[in-house]
N, CA and C atoms as an extended XYZ file, in Angstrom:
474
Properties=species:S:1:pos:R:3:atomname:S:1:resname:S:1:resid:I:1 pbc="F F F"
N       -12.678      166.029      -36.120 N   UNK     1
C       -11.633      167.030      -36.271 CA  UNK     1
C       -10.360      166.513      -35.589 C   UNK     1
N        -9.286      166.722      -36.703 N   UNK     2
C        -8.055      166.152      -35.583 CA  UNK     2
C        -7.478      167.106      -35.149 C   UNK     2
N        -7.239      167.672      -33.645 N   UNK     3
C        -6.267      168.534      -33.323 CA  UNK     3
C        -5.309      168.252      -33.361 C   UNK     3
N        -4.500      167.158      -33.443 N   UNK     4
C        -3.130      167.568      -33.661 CA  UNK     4
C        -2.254      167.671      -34.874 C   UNK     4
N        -1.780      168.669      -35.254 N   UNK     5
C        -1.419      169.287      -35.898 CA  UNK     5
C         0.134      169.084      -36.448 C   UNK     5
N         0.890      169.624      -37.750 N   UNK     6
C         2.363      169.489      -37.607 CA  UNK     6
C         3.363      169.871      -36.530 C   UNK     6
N         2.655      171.420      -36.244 N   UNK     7
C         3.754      172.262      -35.582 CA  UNK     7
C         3.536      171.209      -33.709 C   UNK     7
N         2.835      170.593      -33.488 N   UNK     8
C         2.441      170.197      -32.200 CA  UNK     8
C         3.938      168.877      -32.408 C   UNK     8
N         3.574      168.238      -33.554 N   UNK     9
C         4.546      167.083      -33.676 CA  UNK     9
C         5.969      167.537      -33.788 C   UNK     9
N         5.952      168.493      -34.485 N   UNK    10
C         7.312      169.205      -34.001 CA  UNK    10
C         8.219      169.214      -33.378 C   UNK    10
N         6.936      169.740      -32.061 N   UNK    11
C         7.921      169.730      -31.033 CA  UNK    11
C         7.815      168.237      -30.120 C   UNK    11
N         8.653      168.331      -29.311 N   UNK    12
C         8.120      166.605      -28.233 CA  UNK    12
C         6.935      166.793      -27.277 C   UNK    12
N         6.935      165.476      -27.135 N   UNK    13
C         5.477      165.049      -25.806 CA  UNK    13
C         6.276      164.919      -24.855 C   UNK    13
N         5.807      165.249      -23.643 N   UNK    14
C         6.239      165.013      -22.446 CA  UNK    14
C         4.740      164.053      -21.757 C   UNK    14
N         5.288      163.068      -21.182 N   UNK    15
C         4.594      161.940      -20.469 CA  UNK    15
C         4.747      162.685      -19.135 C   UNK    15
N         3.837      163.216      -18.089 N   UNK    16
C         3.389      163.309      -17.117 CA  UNK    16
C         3.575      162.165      -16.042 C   UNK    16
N         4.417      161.494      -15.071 N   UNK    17
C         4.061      160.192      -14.835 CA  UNK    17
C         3.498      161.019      -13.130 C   UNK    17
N         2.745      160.660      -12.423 N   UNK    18
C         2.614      160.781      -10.781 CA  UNK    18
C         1.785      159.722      -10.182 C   UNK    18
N         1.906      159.536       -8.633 N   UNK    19
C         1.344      158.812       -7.710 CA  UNK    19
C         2.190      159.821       -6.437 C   UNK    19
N         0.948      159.912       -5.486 N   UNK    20
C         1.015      160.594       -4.737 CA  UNK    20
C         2.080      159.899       -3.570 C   UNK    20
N         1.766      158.957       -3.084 N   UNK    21
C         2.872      158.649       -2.005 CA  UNK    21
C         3.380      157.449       -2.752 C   UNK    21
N         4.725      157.024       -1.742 N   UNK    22
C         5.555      155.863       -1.848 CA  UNK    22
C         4.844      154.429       -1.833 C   UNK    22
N         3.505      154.561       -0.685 N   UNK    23
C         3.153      153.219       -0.818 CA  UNK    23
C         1.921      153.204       -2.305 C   UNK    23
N         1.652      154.410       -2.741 N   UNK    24
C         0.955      153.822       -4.067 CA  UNK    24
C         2.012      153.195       -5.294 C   UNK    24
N         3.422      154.068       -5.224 N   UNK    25
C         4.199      153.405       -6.131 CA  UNK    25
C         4.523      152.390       -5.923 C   UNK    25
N         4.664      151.688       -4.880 N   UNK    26
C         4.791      150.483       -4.759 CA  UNK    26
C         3.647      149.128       -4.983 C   UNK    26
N         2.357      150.372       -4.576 N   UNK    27
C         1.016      149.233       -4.788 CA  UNK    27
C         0.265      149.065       -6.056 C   UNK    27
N         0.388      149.618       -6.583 N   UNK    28
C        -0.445      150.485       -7.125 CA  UNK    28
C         0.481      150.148       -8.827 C   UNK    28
N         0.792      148.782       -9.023 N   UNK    29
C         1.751      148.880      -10.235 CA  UNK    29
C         0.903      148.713      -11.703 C   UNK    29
N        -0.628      148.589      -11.547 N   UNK    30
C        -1.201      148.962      -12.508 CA  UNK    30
C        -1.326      150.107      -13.235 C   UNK    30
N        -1.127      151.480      -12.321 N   UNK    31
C        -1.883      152.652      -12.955 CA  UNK    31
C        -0.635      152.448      -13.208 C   UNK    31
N         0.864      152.234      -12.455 N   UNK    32
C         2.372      153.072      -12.886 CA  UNK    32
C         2.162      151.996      -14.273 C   UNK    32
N         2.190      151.133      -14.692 N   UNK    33
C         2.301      150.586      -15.980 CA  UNK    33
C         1.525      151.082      -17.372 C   UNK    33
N        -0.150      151.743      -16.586 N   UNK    34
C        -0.718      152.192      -17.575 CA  UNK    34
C        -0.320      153.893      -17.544 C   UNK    34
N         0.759      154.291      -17.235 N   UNK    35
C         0.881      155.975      -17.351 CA  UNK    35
C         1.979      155.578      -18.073 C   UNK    35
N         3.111      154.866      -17.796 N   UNK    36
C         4.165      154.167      -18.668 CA  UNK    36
C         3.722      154.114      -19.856 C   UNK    36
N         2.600      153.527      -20.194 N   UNK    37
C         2.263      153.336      -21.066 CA  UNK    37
C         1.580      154.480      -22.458 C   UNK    37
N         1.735      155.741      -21.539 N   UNK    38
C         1.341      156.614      -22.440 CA  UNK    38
C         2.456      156.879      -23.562 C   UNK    38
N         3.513      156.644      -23.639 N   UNK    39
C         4.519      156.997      -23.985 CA  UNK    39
C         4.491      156.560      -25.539 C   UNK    39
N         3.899      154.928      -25.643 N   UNK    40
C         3.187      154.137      -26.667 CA  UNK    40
C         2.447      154.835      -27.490 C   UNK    40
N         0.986      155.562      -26.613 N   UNK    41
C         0.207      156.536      -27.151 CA  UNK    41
C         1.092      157.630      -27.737 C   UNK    41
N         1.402      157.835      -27.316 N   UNK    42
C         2.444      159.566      -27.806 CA  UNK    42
C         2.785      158.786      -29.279 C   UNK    42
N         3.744      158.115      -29.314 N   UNK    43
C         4.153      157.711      -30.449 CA  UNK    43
C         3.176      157.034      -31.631 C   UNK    43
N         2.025      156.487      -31.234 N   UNK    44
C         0.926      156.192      -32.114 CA  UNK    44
C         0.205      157.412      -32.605 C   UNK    44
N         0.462      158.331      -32.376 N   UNK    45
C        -0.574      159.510      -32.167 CA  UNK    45
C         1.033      160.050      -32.923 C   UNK    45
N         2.317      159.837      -33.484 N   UNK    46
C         2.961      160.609      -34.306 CA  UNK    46
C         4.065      161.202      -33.753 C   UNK    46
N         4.849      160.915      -32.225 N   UNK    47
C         5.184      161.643      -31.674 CA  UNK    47
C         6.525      161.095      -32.155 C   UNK    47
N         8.013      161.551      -32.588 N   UNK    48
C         8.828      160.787      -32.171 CA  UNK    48
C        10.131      161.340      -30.778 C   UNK    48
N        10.189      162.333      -30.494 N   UNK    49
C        10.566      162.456      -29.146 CA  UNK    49
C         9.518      162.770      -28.031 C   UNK    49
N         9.724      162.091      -27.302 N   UNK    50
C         8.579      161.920      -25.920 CA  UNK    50
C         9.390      161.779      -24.716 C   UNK    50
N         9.081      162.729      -24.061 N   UNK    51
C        10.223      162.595      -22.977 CA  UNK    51
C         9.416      162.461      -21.242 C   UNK    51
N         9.933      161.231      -20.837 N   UNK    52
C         8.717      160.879      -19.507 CA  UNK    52
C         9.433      161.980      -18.206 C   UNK    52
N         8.724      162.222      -17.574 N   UNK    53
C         8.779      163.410      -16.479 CA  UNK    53
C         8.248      162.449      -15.277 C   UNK    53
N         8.748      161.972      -14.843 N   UNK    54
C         8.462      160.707      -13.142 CA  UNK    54
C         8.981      161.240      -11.889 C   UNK    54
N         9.879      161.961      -11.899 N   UNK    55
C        10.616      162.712      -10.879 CA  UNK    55
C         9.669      162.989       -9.230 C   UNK    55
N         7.951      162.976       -9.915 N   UNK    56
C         7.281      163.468       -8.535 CA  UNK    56
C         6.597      161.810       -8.037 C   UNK    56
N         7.261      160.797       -8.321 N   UNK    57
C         6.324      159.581       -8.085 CA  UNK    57
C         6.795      159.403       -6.572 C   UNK    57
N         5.673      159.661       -5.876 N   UNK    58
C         5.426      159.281       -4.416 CA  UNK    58
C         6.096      160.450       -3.571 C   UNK    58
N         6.112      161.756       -4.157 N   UNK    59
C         6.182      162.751       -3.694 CA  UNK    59
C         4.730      163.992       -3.845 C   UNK    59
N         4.240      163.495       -4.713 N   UNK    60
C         3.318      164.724       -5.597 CA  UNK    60
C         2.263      165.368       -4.495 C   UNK    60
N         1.801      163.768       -3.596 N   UNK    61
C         0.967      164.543       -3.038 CA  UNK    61
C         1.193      165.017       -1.370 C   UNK    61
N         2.574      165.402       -1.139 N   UNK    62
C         3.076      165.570        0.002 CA  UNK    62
C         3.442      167.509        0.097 C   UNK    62
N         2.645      167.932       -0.538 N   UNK    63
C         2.909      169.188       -0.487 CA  UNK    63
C         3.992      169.827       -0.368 C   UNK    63
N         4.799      169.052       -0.459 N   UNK    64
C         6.894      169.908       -1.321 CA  UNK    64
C         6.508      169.947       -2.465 C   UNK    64
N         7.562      170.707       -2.835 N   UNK    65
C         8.368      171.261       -4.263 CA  UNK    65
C         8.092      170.174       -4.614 C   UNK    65
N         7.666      170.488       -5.940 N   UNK    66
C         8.055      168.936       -7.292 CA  UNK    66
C         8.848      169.381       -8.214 C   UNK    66
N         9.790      169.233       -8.745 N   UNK    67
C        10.652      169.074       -9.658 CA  UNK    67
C         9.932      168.852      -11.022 C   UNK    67
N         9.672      167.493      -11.135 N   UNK    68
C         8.852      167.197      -12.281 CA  UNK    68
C         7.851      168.054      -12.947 C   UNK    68
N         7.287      168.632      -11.515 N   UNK    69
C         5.978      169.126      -12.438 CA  UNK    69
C         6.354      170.889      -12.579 C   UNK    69
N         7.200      171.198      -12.531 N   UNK    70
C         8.246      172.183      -12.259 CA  UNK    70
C         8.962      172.648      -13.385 C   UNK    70
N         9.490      170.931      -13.765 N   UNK    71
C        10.106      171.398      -15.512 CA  UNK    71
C         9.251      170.775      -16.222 C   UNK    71
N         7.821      170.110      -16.206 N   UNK    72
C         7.123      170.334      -17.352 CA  UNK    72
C         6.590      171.855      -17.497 C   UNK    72
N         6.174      172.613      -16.422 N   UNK    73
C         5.597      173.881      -16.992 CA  UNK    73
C         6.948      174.728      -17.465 C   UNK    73
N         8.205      174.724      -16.827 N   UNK    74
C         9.407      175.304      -17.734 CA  UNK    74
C         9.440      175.277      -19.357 C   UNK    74
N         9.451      173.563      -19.463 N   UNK    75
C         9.548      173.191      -20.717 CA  UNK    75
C         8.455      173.664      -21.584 C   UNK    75
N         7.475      173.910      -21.339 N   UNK    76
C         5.776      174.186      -22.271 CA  UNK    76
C         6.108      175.828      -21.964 C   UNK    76
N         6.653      176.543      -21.163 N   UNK    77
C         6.667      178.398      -21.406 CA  UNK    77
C         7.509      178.270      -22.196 C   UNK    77
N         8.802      177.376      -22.713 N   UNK    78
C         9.643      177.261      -23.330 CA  UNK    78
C         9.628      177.192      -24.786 C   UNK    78
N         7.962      176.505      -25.145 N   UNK    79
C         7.956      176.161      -26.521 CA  UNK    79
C         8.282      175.056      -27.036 C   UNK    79
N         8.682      173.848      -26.066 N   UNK    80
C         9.779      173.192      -26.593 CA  UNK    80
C         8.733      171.589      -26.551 C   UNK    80
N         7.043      171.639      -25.766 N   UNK    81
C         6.450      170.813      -25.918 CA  UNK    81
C         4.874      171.254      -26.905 C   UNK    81
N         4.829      170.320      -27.359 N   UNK    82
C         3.372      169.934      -28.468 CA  UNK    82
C         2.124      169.674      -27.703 C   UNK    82
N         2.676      168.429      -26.914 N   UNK    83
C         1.088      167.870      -25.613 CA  UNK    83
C         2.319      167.363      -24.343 C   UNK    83
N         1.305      167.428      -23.390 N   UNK    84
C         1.398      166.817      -22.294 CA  UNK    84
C         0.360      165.901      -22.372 C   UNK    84
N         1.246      164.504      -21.794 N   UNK    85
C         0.126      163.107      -21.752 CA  UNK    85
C        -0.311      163.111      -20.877 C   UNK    85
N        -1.096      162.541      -20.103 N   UNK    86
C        -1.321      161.872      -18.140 CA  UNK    86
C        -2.530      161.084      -18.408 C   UNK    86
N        -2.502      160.386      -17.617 N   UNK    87
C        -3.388      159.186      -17.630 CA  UNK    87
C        -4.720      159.613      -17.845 C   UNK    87
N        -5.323      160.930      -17.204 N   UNK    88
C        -5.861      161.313      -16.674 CA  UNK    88
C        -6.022      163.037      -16.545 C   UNK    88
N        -6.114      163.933      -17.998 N   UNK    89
C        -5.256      164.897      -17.932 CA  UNK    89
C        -5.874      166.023      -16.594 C   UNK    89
N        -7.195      165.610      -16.196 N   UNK    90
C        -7.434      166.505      -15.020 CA  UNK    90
C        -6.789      166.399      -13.742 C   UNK    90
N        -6.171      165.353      -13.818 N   UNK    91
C        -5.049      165.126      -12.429 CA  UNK    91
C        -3.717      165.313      -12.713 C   UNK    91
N        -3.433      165.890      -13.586 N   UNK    92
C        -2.145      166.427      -13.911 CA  UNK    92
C        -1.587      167.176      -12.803 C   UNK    92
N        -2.521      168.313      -12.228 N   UNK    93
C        -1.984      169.102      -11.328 CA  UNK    93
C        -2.600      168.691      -10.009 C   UNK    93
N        -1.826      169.178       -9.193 N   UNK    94
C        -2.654      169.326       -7.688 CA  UNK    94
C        -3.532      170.129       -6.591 C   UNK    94
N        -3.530      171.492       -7.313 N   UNK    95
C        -4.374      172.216       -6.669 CA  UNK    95
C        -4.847      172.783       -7.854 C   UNK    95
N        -5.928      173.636       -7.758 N   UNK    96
C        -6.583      174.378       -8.842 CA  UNK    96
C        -5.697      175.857       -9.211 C   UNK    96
N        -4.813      175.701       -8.685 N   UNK    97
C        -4.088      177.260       -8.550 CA  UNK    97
C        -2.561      176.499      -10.209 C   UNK    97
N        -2.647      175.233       -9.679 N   UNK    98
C        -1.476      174.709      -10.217 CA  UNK    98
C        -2.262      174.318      -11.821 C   UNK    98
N        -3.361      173.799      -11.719 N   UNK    99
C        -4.253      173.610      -12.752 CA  UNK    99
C        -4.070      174.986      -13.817 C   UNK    99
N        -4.780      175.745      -13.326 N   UNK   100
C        -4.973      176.910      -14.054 CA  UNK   100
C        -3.754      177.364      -14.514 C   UNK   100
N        -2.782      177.434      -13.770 N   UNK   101
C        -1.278      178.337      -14.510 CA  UNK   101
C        -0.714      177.382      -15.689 C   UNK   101
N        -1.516      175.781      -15.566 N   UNK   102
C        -0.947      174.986      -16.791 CA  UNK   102
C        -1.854      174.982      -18.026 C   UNK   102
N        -3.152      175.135      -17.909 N   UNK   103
C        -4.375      175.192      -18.570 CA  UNK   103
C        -3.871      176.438      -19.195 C   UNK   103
N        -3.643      177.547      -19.097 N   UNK   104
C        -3.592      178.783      -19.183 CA  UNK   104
C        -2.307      178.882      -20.360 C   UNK   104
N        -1.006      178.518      -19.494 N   UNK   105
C         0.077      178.459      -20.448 CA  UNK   105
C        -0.083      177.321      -21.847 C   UNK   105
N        -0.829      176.302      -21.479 N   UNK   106
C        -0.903      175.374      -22.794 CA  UNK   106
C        -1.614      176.200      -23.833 C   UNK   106
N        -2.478      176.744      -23.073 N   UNK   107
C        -3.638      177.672      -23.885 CA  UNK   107
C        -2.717      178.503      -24.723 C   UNK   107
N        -1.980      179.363      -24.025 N   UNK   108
C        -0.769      180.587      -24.681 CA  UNK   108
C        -0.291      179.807      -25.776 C   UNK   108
N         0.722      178.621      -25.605 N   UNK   109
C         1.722      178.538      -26.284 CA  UNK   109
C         1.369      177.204      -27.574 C   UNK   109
N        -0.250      177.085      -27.376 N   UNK   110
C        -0.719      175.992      -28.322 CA  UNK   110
C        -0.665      174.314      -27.956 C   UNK   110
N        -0.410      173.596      -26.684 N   UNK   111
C        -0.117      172.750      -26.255 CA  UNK   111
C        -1.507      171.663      -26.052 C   UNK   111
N        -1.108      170.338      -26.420 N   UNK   112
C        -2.649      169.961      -26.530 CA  UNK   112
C        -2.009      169.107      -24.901 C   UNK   112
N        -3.085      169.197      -24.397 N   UNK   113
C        -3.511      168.060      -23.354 CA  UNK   113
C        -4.285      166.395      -23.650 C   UNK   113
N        -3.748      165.283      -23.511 N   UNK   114
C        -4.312      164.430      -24.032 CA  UNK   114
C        -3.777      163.417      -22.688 C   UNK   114
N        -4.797      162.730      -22.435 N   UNK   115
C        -4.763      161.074      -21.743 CA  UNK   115
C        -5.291      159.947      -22.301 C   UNK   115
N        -6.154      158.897      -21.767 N   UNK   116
C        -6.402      157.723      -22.349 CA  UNK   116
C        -7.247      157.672      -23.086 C   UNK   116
N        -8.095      158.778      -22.930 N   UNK   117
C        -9.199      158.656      -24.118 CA  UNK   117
C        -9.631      159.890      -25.152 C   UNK   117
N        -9.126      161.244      -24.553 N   UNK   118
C        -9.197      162.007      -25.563 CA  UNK   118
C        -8.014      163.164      -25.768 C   UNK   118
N        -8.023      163.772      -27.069 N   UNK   119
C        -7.229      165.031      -26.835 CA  UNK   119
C        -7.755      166.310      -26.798 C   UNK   119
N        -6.964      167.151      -25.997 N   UNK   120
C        -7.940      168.382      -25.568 CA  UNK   120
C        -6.908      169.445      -25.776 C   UNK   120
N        -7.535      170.423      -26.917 N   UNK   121
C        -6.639      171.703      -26.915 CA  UNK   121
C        -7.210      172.601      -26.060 C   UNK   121
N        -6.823      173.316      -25.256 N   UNK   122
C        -7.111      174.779      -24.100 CA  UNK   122
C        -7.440      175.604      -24.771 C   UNK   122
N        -7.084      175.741      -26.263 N   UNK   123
C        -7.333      176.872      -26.764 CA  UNK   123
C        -8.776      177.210      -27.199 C   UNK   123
N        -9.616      175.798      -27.382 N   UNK   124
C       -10.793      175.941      -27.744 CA  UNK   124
C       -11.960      175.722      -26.230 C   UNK   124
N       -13.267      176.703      -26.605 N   UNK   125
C       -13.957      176.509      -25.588 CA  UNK   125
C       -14.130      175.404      -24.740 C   UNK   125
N       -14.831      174.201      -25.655 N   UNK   126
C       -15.406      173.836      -25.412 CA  UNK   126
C       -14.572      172.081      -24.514 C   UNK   126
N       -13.197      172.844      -24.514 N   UNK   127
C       -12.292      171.653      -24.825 CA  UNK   127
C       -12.112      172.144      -23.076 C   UNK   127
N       -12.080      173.448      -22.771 N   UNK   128
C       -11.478      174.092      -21.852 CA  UNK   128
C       -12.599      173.613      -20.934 C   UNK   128
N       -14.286      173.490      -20.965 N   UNK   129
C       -15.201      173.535      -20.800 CA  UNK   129
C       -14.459      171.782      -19.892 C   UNK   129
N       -14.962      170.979      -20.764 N   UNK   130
C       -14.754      169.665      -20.244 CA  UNK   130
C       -13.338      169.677      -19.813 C   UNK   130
N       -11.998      169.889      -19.585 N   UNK   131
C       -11.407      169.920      -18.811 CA  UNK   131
C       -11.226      170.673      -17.618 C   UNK   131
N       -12.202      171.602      -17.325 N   UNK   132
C       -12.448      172.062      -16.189 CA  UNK   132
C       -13.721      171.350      -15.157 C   UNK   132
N       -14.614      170.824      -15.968 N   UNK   133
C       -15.833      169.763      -15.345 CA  UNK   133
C       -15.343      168.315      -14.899 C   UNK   133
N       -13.994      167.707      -15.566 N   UNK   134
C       -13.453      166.889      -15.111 CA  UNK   134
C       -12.560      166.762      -14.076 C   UNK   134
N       -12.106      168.134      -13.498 N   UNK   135
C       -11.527      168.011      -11.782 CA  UNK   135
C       -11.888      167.777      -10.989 C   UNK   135
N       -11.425      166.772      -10.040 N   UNK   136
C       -12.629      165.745       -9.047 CA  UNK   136
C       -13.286      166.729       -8.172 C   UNK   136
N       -12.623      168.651       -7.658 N   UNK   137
C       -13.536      169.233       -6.801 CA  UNK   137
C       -14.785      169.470       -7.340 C   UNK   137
N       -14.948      169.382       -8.831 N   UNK   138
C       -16.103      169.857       -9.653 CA  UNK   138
C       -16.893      168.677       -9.614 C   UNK   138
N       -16.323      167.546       -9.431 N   UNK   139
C       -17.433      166.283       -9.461 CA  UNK   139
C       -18.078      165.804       -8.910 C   UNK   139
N       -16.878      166.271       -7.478 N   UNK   140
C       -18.086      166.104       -6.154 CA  UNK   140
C       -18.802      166.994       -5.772 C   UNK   140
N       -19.399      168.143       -6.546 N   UNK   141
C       -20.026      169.110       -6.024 CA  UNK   141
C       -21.658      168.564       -6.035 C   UNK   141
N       -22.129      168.117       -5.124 N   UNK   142
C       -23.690      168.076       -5.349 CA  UNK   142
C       -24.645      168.389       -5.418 C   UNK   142
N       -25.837      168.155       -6.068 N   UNK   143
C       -26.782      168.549       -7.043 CA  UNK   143
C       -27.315      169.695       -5.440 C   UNK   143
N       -27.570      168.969       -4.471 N   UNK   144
C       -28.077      170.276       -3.252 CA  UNK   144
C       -27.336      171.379       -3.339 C   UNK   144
N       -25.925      170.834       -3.497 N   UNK   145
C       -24.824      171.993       -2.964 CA  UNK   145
C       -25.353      173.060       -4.557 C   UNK   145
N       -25.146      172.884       -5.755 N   UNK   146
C       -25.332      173.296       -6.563 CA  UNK   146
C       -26.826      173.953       -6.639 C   UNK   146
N       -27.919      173.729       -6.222 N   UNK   147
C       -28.959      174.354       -6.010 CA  UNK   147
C       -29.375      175.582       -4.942 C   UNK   147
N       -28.424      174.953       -3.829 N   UNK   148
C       -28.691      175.614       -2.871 CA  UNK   148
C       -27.720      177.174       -2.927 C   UNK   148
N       -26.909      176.858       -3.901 N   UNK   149
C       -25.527      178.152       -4.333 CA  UNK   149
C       -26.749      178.767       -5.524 C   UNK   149
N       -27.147      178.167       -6.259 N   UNK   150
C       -27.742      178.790       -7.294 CA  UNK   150
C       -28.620      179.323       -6.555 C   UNK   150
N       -29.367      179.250       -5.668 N   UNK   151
C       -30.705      179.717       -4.986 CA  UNK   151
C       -30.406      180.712       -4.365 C   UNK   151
N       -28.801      181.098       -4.147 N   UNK   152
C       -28.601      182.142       -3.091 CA  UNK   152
C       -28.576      183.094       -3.829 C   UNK   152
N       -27.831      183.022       -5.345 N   UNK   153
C       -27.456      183.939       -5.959 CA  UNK   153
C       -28.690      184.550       -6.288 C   UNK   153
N       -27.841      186.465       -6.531 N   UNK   154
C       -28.586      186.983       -7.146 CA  UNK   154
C       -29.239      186.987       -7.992 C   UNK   154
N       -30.470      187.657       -8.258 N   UNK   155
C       -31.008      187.445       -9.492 CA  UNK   155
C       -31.046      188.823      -10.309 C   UNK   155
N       -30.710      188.541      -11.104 N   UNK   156
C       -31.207      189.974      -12.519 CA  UNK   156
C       -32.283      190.108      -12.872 C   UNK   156
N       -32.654      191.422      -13.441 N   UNK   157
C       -33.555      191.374      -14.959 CA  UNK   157
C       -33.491      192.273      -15.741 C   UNK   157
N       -33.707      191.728      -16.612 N   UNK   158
C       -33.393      192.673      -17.963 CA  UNK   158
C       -34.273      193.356      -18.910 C   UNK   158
């Protein structure tokens, strides 16, 4: 099934670019080349305005204001984006509070989420499903921790 659609191409892609501090942008010139590089993807995938959003590189994970990630959710309540790229689309945001208000609005306004290997519309379950299992707090949750929560909970019957 291909999700993306006319009305998505429509509108533009916005490229996501981040790295949390100064010394990853400086070290770290593989991932900045392969998020650069989404921009390629966007346009193979049909895009022809794609507009890169970098503004938070080596700020993102310093707990200020971001700008960047500030006017991508402007721009997507706006209508005015199709997908957001990121390398990586579960690290798009930084807290789960920031996650959800973007998951949520892509969901509203039809916006696909896509990185290096797949595309993911919000609007469908199962899409929402695996982009919520792919946030690293969900990955490190372990199989004890997960048993030992399931074991507490209540039980029903019906």
């Amino acid at each position: 099934m291909n999700k993306i659609a006319a009305d998505h191409l429509a509108r533009r892609a916005c490229v996501y670019i981040r790295q949390s501090t100064p010394e990853q942008v400086r070290h770290n010139l593989e991932s900045k080349r392969r998020q650069y590089g989404l921009v390629d993807r966007a346009r193979a995938l049909g895009w022809r305005d794609v507009d890169v959003i970098d503004e938070d590189l080596g700020i993102s994970g310093s707990g200020i204001r971001r700008p960047g990630f500030e006017r991508l959710l402007a721009a997507v309540c706006d209508e005015q984006v199709g997908a957001v790229f990121s390398i990586e689309a579960s690290r798009l945001a930084r807290t789960n509070r920031e996650w959800h208000t973007l998951l949520e609005f892509c969901s509203i306004v039809g916006v696909l989420l896509i990185d290096a290997e797949a595309v993911y519309d919000p609007r469908l379950t199962n899409d929402r499903l695996l982009l919520g299992m792919n946030r690293p707090e969900t990955q490190n949750t372990s199989y004890s921790t997960f048993c030992r929560t399931t074991v507490s909970a209540p039980s029903f019957s019906f």
